[in-house]
Phi, psi and omega in degrees: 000024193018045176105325190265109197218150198275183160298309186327295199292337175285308188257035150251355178256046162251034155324305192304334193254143183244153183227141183224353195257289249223293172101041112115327190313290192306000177264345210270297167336298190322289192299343187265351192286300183318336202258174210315334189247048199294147141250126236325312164352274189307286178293009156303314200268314182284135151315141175286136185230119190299140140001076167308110168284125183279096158253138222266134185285334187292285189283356187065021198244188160302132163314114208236006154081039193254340176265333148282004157291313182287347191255000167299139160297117194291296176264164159245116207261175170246156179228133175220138217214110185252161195204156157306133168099020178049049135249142208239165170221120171252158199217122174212160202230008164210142183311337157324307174299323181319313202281313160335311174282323175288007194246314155317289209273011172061205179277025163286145186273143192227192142221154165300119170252143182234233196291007187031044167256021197268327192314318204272346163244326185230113178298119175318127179302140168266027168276339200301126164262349175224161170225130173250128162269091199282329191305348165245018175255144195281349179287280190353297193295348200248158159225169227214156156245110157216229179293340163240192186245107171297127172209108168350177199227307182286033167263127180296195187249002160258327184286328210275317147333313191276331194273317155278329151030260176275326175275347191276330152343288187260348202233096179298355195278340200244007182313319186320352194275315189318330206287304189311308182316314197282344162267330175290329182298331178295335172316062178075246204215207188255323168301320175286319185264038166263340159272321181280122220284159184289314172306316214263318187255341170280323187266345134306328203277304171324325199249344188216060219298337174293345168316088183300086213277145180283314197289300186310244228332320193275342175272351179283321181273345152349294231044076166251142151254180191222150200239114175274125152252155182247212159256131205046037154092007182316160117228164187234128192251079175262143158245167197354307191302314196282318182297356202256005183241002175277133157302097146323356174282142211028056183216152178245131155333055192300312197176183170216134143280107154260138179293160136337100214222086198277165202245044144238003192246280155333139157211119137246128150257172166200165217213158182220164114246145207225158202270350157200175203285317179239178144059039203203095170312188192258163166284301193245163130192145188249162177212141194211132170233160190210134181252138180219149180220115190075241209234012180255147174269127177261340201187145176194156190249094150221110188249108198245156174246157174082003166279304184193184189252007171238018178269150169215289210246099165315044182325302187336270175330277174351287165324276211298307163358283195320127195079354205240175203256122202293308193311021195215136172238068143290302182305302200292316164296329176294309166342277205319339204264320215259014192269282175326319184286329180261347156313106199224061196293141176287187180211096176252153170269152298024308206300146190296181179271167193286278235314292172283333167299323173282351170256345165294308221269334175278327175285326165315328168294336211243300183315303131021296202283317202279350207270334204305303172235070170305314202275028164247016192203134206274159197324323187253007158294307208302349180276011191257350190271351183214172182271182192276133146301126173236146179272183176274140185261164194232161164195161183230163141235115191227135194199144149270153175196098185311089185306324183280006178266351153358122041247010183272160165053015166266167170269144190211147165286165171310114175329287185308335184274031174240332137345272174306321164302346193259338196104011217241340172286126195278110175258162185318286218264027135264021169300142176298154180278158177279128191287114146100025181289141175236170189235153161235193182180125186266140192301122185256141175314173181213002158196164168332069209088351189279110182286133179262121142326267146222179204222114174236119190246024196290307187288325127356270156350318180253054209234115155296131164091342162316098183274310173215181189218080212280097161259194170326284180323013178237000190279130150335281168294222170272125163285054208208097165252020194254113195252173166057075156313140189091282178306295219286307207168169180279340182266137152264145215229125185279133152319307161224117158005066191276326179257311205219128186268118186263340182205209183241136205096355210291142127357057155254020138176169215233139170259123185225128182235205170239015171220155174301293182316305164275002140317299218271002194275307184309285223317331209257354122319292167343079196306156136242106170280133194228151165289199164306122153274197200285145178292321161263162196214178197194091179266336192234169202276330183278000168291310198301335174272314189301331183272335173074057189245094182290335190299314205280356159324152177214133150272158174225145193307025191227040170284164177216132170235135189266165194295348198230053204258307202275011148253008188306068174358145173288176177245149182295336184245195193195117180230129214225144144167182176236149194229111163234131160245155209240196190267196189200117152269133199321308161080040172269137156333322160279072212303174172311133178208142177215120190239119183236118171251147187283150178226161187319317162250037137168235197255172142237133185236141194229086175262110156304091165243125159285344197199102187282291181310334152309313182277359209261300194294320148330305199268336140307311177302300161355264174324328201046068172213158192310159167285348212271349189252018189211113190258108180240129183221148197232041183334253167228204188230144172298016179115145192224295168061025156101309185307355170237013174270287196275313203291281195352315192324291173352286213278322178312301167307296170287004174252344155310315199279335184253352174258000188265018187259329182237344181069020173219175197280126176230137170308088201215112184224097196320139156282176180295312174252013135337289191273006167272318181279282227306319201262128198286190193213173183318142165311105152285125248212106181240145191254103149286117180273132160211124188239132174260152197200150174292160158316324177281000182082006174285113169307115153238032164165127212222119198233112173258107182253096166244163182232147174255128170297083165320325203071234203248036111221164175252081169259158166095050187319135171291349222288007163281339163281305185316294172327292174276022144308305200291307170077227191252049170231170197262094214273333188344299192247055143293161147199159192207149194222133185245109190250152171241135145265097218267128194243151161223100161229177161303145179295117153318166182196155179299151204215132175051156140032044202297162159080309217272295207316321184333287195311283217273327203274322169286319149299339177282345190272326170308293194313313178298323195260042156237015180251277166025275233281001211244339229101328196262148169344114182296358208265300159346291179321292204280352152303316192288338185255039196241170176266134196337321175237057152273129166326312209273345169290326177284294184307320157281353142321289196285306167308322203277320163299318196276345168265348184098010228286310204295306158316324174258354157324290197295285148008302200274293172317330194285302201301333195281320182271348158262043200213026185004300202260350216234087177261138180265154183203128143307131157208181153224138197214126127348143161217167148238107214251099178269107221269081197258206171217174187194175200054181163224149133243144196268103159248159174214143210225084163248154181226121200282103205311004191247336187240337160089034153284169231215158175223145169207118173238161215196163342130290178285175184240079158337088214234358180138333178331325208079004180316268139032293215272319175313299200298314191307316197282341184296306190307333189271007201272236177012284174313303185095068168207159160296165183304291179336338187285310228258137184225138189249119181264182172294168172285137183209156198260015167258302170312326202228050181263164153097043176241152168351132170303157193237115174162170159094071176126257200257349177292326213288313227255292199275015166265311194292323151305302194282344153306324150327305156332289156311327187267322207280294171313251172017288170324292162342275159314302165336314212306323165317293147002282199287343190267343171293323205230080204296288186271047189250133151315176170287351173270305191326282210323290208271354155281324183291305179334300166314304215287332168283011168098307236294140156307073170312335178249138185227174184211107177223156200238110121338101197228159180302347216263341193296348182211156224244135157304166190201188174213128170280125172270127148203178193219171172191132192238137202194103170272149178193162200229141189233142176260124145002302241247007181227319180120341187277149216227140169225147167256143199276298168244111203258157166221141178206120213253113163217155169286159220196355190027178180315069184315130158342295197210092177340284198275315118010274182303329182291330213253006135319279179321297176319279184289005155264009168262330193261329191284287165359271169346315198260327164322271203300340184235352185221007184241115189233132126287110179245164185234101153337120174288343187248318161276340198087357236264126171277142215234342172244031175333341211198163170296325170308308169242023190218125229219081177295189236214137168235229197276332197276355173258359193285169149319122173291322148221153206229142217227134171213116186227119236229134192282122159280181216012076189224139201222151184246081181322331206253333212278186157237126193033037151088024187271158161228164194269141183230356168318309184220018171301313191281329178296357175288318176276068109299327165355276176006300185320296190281340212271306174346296173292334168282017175260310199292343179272330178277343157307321187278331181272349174318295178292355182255001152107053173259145157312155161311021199282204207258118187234120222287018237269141187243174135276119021255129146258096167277144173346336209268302192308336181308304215279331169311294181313358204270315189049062149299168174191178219263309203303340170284356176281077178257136184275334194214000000 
């Protein structure tokens, strides 16, 4: 598009991307600055980016495009390419050539590659011996206009996008395309369909029928056909349904026709639903054509994907049509009924239940109906007719930033991002490789609970580039990576697995090869023999209650009893329920990684680590070698989020174990479902409540039994959920009793807020259901229960204005009572965040005498935080110098040793102090100097300084005592609109007020705020962790079934405003810490929606009852909880 591309056209295409740090605006910004329909505004804010001149690195001239020219091929030749192991790559430029190879390789296996994106749903078999590249032959590409429309089968899906289009323009017979473009867009992303093929997505659905393919589906209710060749030119004109049960081998994909479909005669539509806004296959998605004469149906298409793998065509439903007038509802109940009866959805886990798929399907028929003839349908049905529309998103920041302490508290970008934007930032495995470097990968348990037998790793072994096979019995040392036994927890946690498989997936011994591919192929070669295991398993904490497997409880030490619980009067009202949230996988960009080379005196070691001195100390005991012999170093991290402070050790270790074994350098970088099985995730948490409470919404007594899923130990304290249990309420005639549950999963470990979100999200969920139960305003309740001089008192008043909330309250009703399918939901939720610190760290602060740049390595871990871009500006803050003077060394356990886990916070805030320190010393020694010398630059000073001796490098250690707790105040106010009739959630506006003191680093801290908030977003609404109930096996392992929140899921406008003028005394340099603080008030998030859901039960004639809603309310529970039914699909 030679650049001229809309805002619309930018943010759809980050489908493809996940942000798990930033939570996605400023990038979405960054990149809308660019576009044709920028708004002024918008490119005000962003830097301008210059014009890049194409300079050629050979001549220094201008690019004049004469060397991709020279690397084209002057004819088209084939091309065939032989490889070890009898593998070949054909290049071929005619449909001919294709069967000339199938003719050739005899029955070896082989594939067609067009865009080679199906590996991303289903993994390439590793038997294939020949690859045909299809992709320059031009019939595959071309397409044709006559009475219908041809389009090659090697048309990607943009071009293919681009094509109906322009044909649906000009041709009213082909207007119907417009509805397929809007569907093909809903398709994987904008990178898979800028490759992947018409061919390439048709032909999973053949080989794999349970593939719910949008595209096979929107050409069967088309009625497009498709054209098979064979050898020596057969051809067959089938359509979708037929082609997907045909054998295909050695036959080709020619093109597809879609017909003519005049639209006075034809109405078609389709519908897709997905567990986020992009990048998701569907739980359903329907396609429905209808032929009509008058007012009579002559013929129909109703088709649904996502049911079973031989379902397509509703016939039934069809047959009943025929003849009938669709517009009455009578037709729509009968359909609907005669829908229901053949509609036979399977249930394979992941996948949502046949319940709810079988009631999407009907309601996508009732969408269908409703879309069919709006003025036949009545006013507060029609919105029920289309899916949710999202506008182009927004966002506001409003902040303070004191110019004269500049370069302290200005926005500024991330030292590091233009490093990370280019690809020039070094993460563990780009380290280069090591001559005679081996990779490792671990073997996993396949079941539960289980005593392992034996272990045969012999057919592994005999795997070319297999080098060796490690388990517990090969460790030196301690089989142990769980340390500070007591601080961490009561259990020690095995490296690899020795007696007993505690859970499915776990570690019991490691493959070291001589490729990433063949580690990880062998792992799969590895036999394990087990005894009986136990028959029943309980992976998750809501199995273990349900089974009342009491053995697995444990108390744990942080219950609270308030002083005044046990004389505490009863309430005029009663309030009872249970509250569950599920776990969370971290989901960093980065998997667990570790690169360890042997050196002459022990290892140097590159651990993705948050707690460097942890892992330092694991891999000694493990060896049984000194610590003094273990050189660890962390430039930074892919994203850590509490999943890389103990669990890294784990990976850490065993790849320790294989270079001190072998004596060469080894490589170990988890797959996505690897490091998903094996590395626990956020605690999951179910509560029971019994509250007593006044008319007035006043709590006299509040009694909370919640239990934590641990998995397979209870290491890693929670005890943070007590504390932020209270939140901004008046605790006195509380109690509250805290249990752990041993599960078999991976040992949780901390993740975002641990604890603190658990804590805030179960009281708020009280307070709304004592708003329930009293009647009363939710906002109300929690004024009344908070104590007199709470801060939270002032602050929710003013927020509560300033956002509208009482206008648009009213605003939300009005739309709910003129809306059936379409509901709204408000909320507002308090936080209270008390900050406290623990540990120590270690910075050292040198400045170099001939140019006075400046060095500063630290103690803490750079992960995306912005930590790095903080410390600078504080140090040039301090110093009186530009930023440009100061370069940030990696982190190392010789410079930083004996320091802290980097997490709860507060590292940004305590690094930034002993750097602050350390600069403060540095001055100090200087100070003769600068005062002998009034007016000498910063070079004079720190060159005379050398020649007098002064000690240029100084170091100081952070310890908890140096800084005083404090409490962060914030609020969030989060509206959102849910369609009725699918379960799908949008958010319209999020606002979010937080103290933030005298931020360091503006922009820095908004993309902090944001992204734990967005981080939320995916808790409460789109991320299920599922489990085989019978193996324990996590089932939502990898992106295809484990689904974060993408650019199109963020709030459309998302508003985040830094409490002014507010200054932190206690603080460094008057600052508050902002990492994880916002995920707590995502909470909003769910209270909104169960305002918007008790309106739909309202309109379905349900009691007023109390509606129970957890983490994740993914579509099905929303659209389940609405309590729908067939008999309410009424057209007037």
């Amino acid at each position: 598009k030679q650049g001229k591309v809309t805002m619309e056209e930018i943010e759809n295409s980050f489908g493809g991307n996940i942000c798990r740090c930033t939570g996605y605006r400023p990038i979405l910004d960054a990149f809308k600055s660019l576009a044709v329909d920028a708004d002024q505004k918008l490119k005000d804010k962003c830097q301008d980016i210059e014009d890049l001149t194409k300079i050629c690195p050979k001549t220094g001239s201008a690019c004049a495009g004469k060397c991709s020219a020279a690397g084209k091929p002057n004819q088209r030749k084939g091309l065939h390419l032989s490889f070890e192991q009898d593998r070949e790559w054909h290049k071929v430029y005619d449909v001919s050539d294709i069967f000339a190879i199938f003719e050739s390789i005899g029955d070896r296996p082989y594939t067609l590659v067009g865009g080679n994106t199906a590996h991303g749903v289903y993994r390439r078999s590793e038997d294939l011996e020949v690859f045909i590249d299809i992709n320059a032959i031009e019939v595959l590409r071309s397409h044709s206009l006559g009475t219908s429309l041809t389009v090659g089968a090697g048309t990607t899906l943009t071009e293919l996008m681009e094509l109906m289009t322009k044909t649906a323009k000009k041709n009213p017979s082909f207007s119907y395309l417009e509805h397929l473009v809007r569907h093909v867009d809903l398709i994987a992303n904008v990178p898979v369909r800028n490759t992947g093929t018409i061919a390439g997505n048709l032909s999973i659905k053949n080989q794999h029928n349970e593939f719910p393919s949008d595209l096979y589906l929107i050409l069967e209710a088309a009625d497009a056909t498709l054209t098979v060749l064979e050898a020596h030119g057969k051809t067959s004109i089938v359509k979708p349904s037929e082609y997907v049960t045909m054998n295909m081998a050695k036959k080709v994909l020619l093109n597809v026709v879609l017909p003519p479909l005049d639209p006075k005669v034809y109405v078609y539509r389709s519908f897709k639903v997905m567990p986020r806004a992009q990048n998701a296959h569907a739980y359903v998605n329907g396609a429905f054509l209808v032929k009509t004469e008058g007012s009579s149906i002559i013929s129909s298409n109703i088709c649904f994907g996502g049911i079973n793998p031989q379902f397509t065509h509703a016939t039934k439903t069809e047959a009943f049509l025929k003849g009938r007038n669709l517009l009455t509802n009578e037709t729509v109940q009968g359909a609907l009924k005669v829908l229901a009866e053949e509609l036979s959805p399977d249930w394979v886990l992941p996948d949502a239940s046949p319940e709810y798929r079988k009631n999407l399907a009907i309601s996508l028929f009732y969408k269908f109906v409703l879309s069919f003839a709006p003025e036949s349908v009545k006013g507060e049905f029609k919105s029920g007719a289309t899916v949710l529309e999202r506008p182009l998103s927004s966002g506001t920041q409003k902040f303070d930033t004191i110019k004269e302490n500049w370069p302290l508290n200005k926005d500024i970008p991330k030292i590091e991002g233009l490093l990370q934007t280019s690809g020039e930032a070094q993460y563990a495995n780009d380290l280069p490789a090591y001559p005679n470097e081996l990779y490792a990968a671990f073997v996993q348990g396949t079941e539960a609970h289980a005593k392992i037998l034996a272990i045969d790793p012999s057919d592994a072994l005999k795997l070319p580039g297999v080098v060796a096979f490690y388990t517990a019995k090969d460790i030196p040392g301690a089989n142990n990576f769980m340390y500070f036994k007591g601080f961490m927890g009561p259990h020690d946690e095995e490296i690899f697995a020795s007696e007993k498989a505690l859970y499915h997936g776990q570690p019991i011994g490691l493959i070291v090869a001589e490729t990433f591919n063949q580690a990880n192929r062998a792992t799969k070669l590895v036999k394990v023999q087990y005894d009986k295991p136990d028959k029943v398993r309980y992976p998750t904490v809501k199995d273990v209650l349900r089974a009342k497997a009491t053995e697995r409880l444990h108390d744990m030490p942080y219950s609270t009893l308030g002083e005044e619980f046990e004389a505490a009067p009863e309430g005029e009202v009663k309030v009872k329920g249970r509250f569950e949230i599920g776990g969370q996988y971290h989901y960093t960009m980065e998997t667990q990684t570790c690169v360890c080379i042997p050196i002459e005196d022990g290892l140097d070691v590159y651990s993705a680590t948050q707690w460097i001195d942890f892992t330092q100390i694991a891999i000694s005991k493990m060896l049984k070698v000194p610590e003094n012999s273990l050189n660890l170093y962390v430039r930074r991290l892919g994203g850590g989020y509490g999943g890389k402070g103990t669990r890294a050790t784990l990976v850490a270790c065993a790849t320790a174990l294989a270079a001190h074994k072998t004596q060469r350098p080894v490589r170990f970088v988890m797959t996505l479902e690897a490091n998903m099985e094996a590395i626990g995730k956020r605690y999951a948490v179910v509560s029971d409540y019994e509250v007593d409470v006044q008319k007035d919404g006043r709590i006299t007594k509040l009694y909370n039994e919640y239990v934590h899923d641990f998995g397979s130990s209870l290491n890693e304290s929670m005890g943070h959920c007590a504390e932020f249990f209270k939140n901004c309420y008046d605790n006195k005639a509380w109690k509250t009793v805290a249990k752990g549950a041993v599960t078999e999963s991976a040992s949780n470990t901390w993740c975002r807020a641990p604890g603190t979100t658990e804590g805030i999200a179960m009281v708020e969920t009280i307070m709304e259901h004592v708003a329930h139960a009293t009647g009363l305003d939710p906002l109300d309740v929690r004024m009344v229960n908070m104590p007199q001089d709470l801060k939270m008192r002032e602050l929710m008043p003013q927020f509560r204005a300033d956002v509208e909330y009482d206008e648009r309250r009213k605003e939300i009703e009005q739309f709910n009572r003129e809306n059936r399918w379409r509901k709204r939901g408000l909320a507002i939720t308090p936080m209270r965040y008390p900050l406290g610190y623990f540990g120590s760290i270690t910075a050292l602060v040198a400045i170099y005498h001939t140019d006075a740049t400046v060095v500063i390595t630290h103690g803490g871990i750079e992960m995306g935080q912005g930590m790095n871009t903080k410390v600078a500006q504080v140090a040039a803050h301090i110093l009186g110098i530009p930023m440009s003077l100061i370069k940030i060394k990696p982190s190392s356990n010789m410079t930083s040793p004996n320091s802290i886990c980097t997490g709860g916070s507060m590292t940004s805030e305590t690094v930034a102090f002993a750097v602050m320190k350390a600069c403060q010393i540095l001055l100090e020694r200087m100070k003769p100097i600068r005062e002998e010398m009034k007016d000498a630059s910063w070079e004079t000073i720190v060159e005379n300084s050398y020649y007098k001796n002064v000690d240029l490098c100084a170091t100081y250690m952070y310890k908890a005592s140096d800084l005083e707790g404090y409490i962060i105040w914030g609020l969030t106010c989060a509206e959102l609109e849910i369609d009725v009739l699918t379960g799908n959630v949008q958010l319209r506006r999020v606002d979010i007020l937080e103290d933030t003191g005298e931020s360091l680093s503006p922009g820095i801290d908004v993309g902090q705020v944001e992204g734990a908030f967005i981080m939320g977003v995916g808790y409460y609404l789109t991320e299920a962790l599922v489990y085989d109930p019978e193996t324990g096996a996590l089932l939502s392992n990898r992106t295809w079934t484990y689904k974060p929140p993408g650019a199109k899921d963020i709030p459309v406008d998302f508003r985040v405003r830094f409490l002014q003028n507010s200054s932190n005394p206690t603080g460094v340099l008057r600052s508050k810490a902002t990492g994880e603080p916002a995920m707590n008030m995502t909470i909003a998030i769910l209270c909104a929606l169960r305002n918007a859901i008790q309106s739909a039960r309202k309109d379905a004639g349900l009691p007023n009852d109390w509606v129970p809603l957890g983490a994740p309310s993914t579509p099905d529970q929303v659209y389940l909880m609405a309590g729908n039914s067939a008999e309410q699909y009424l057209l007037n």
